[in-house]
N, C-alpha and C positions, 0 to 999 in steps of 0.2 A: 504494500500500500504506500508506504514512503515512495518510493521510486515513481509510481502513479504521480503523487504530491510535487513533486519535485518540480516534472516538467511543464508545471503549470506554473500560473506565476508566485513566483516565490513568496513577495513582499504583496500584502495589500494594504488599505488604508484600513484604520479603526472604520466599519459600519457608523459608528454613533458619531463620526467626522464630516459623514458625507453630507449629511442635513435630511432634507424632507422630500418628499414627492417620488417621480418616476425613476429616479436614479438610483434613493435607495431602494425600492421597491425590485428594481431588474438585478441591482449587488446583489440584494439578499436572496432574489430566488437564484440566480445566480451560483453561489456560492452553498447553499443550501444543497442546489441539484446537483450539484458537486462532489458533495458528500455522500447525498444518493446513491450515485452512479458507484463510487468508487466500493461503498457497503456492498451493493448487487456484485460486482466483479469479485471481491471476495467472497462472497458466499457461494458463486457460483466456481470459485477454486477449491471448494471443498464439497464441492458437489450435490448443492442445493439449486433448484430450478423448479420447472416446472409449474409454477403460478400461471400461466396464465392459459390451463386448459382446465378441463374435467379429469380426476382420477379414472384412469384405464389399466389395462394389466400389459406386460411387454415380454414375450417370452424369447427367454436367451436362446443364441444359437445354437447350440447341443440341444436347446428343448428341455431340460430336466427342469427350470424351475420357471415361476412367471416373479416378474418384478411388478413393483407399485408403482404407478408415476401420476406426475398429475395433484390438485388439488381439488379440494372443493370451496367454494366462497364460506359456507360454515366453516371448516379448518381455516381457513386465509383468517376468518373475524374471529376464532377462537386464538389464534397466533396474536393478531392485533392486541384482546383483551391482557393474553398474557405480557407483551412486552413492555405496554400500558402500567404494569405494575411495577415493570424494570427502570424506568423513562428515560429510555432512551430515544429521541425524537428523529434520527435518524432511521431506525426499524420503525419506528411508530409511521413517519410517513411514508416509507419502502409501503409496508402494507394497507395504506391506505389507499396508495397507487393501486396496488394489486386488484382488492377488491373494487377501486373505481370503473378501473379499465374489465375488470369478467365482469361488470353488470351493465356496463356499456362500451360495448363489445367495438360499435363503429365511431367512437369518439363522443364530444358533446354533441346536445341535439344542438340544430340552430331553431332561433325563433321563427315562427311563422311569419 
């Protein structure tokens, strides 16, 4: 993860420097999404994935056994409740992602 950090930019300004309105608002999602990304990239080093289908079974190529893959939006919101209790706000918005995007599968609506 350091190495990720690294080649981005090193030095930023203090957030609470930058003042008000659309500037800080893009910093912080900005930087925020950041942080997202690089959590997902790790997690998916250790071989976590599969958010953003339905649990299905995968069976190996010898055939002897089937794997689990896959989740379901109740797992995805039972993960949320639990990391909710860790607070860690980095997993806390990983899975909010999660769950936003499997229940609206083709993005937001737009208005009528």
């Amino acid at each position: 993860m350091a190495a990720t950090a690294s080649r981005r930019t090193p030095l930023r300004r203090d957030i609470r420097e930058i003042g008000e309105g659309a500037a800080a608002d893009l910093e912080g999602l900005s930087r925020f999404s950041e942080a997202m990304r690089d959590k997902l990239a790790q997690k998916r080093t250790e071989g976590r994935g599969g958010w953003n289908h339905a649990p299905y079974n995968v069976q190996r190529e010898r055939g002897e056994r089937c794997e689990f893959h896959g989740c379901s939006v109740r797992s995805l919101k039972q993960m949320l409740r639990n990391h909710m209790k860790k607070g860690d706000m980095v997993d806390i918005a990983n899975f909010a992602m999660m769950i936003w995007n499997r229940e609206n599968p083709t993005g937001p609506r737009k208005p009528e």
